[in-house]
C-alpha positions, -999 to +999 in steps of 0.1 A: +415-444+044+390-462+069+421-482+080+435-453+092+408-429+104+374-430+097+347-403+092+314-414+079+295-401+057+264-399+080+284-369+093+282-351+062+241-357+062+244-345+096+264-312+085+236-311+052+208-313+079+220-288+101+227-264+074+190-262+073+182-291+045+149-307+050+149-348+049+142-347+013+173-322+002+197-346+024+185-375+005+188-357-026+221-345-018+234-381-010+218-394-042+240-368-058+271-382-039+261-416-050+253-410-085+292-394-089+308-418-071+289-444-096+299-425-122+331-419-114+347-451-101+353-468-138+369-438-154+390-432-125+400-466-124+411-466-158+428-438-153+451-460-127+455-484-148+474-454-170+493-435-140+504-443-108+477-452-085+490-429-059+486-404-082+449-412-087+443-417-044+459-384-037+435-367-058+408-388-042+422-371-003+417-340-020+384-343-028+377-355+007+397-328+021+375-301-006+342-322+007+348-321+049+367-286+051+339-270+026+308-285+046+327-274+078+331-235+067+301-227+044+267-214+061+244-217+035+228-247+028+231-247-014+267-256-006+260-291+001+244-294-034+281-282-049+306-300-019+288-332-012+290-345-049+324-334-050+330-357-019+317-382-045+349-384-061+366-388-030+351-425-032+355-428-068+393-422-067+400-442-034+378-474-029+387-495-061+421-473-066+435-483-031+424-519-036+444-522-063+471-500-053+473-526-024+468-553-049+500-545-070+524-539-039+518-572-024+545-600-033+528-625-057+537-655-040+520-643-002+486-631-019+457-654-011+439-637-038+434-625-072+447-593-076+423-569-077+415-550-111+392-519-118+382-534-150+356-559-163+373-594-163+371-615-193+340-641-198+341-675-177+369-653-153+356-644-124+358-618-092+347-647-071+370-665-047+341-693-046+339-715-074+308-715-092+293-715-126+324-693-144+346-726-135+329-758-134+340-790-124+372-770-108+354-767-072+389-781-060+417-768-079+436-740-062+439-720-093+410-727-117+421-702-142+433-722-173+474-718-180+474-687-204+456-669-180+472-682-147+498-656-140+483-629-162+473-603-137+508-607-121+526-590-154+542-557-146+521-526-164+546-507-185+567-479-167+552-489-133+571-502-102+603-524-101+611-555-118+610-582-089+633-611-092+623-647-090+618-658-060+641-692-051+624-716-031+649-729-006+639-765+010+628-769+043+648-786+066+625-821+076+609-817+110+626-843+135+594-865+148+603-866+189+606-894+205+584-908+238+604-912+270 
């Protein structure tokens, strides 16, 4: 969503504060937000990997659409205790979701990275595009994953999306060195 549009959240506070909320209840309020966006982001992501991620990042927009409609129409400041966790799920549903959502649309053989996953990777495979103690000795290999687990990630899940077919490398024609007149 931030690639569209973007609202921060430090209007929400802003909202919370004018409401009436002393310093302490907006920081207790966004601890709220936090703690069910923490919460919230593995389950939900799981739940992707079960339904379309679409799915999942609509019902994110909704809760952002519940959070910033509901904070703009209420007058009472116990609101923000109720709409401002709900908001939380808005991030839950959205950050990781969307990464991956983006992650599975894009062609395998134009990614630069790992696709992205919203579960925890197996030992000695990690997140990290920097080589490092999960692969040593690899520093220069472009893909350091061993064989078996190469192409893994790149497996269609069942009942999701559209078989792709192989993609045929076609030669390039060789590049004519010019000559000095």
């Amino acid at each position: 969503m931030s690639g569209l549009v973007n609202f921060p959240d430090a209007l929400l506070l802003l909202r919370a504060s004018q409401l009436g909320l002393s310093v302490a209840g907006v920081i207790t309020a966004y601890i709220l937000y936090n703690a069910v966006y923490a919460l919230a982001a593995y389950p939900l992501g799981a739940v992707s990997d079960r339904v379309p991620r679409h799915l999942v990042f609509a019902a994110g927009l909704g809760f952002f659409a519940v959070g910033y409609l509901g904070l703009g129409l209420v007058r009472a400041p116990g609101w923000v205790f109720l709409l401002l966790p709900l908001y939380g799920f808005f991030a839950a549903a959205t950050d990781g979701v969307g990464k991956a959502w983006v992650a599975d649309l894009a062609p395998a053989d134009r990614s630069p990275a790992p696709k992205a996953s919203t579960r925890p990777q197996p030992a000695g495979r990690s997140s990290s595009p920097a080589p490092g103690p999960a692969w040593p000795g690899l520093e220069h290999h472009r893909n350091p994953a061993p064989a078996g687990l190469r192409d893994h990630h790149r497996r269609p899940r069942r009942g999701h999306g559209r078989r792709r077919r192989p993609m045929v490398e076609t030669p390039t024609p060789p590049v004519k060195a010019h000559s000095a007149q």
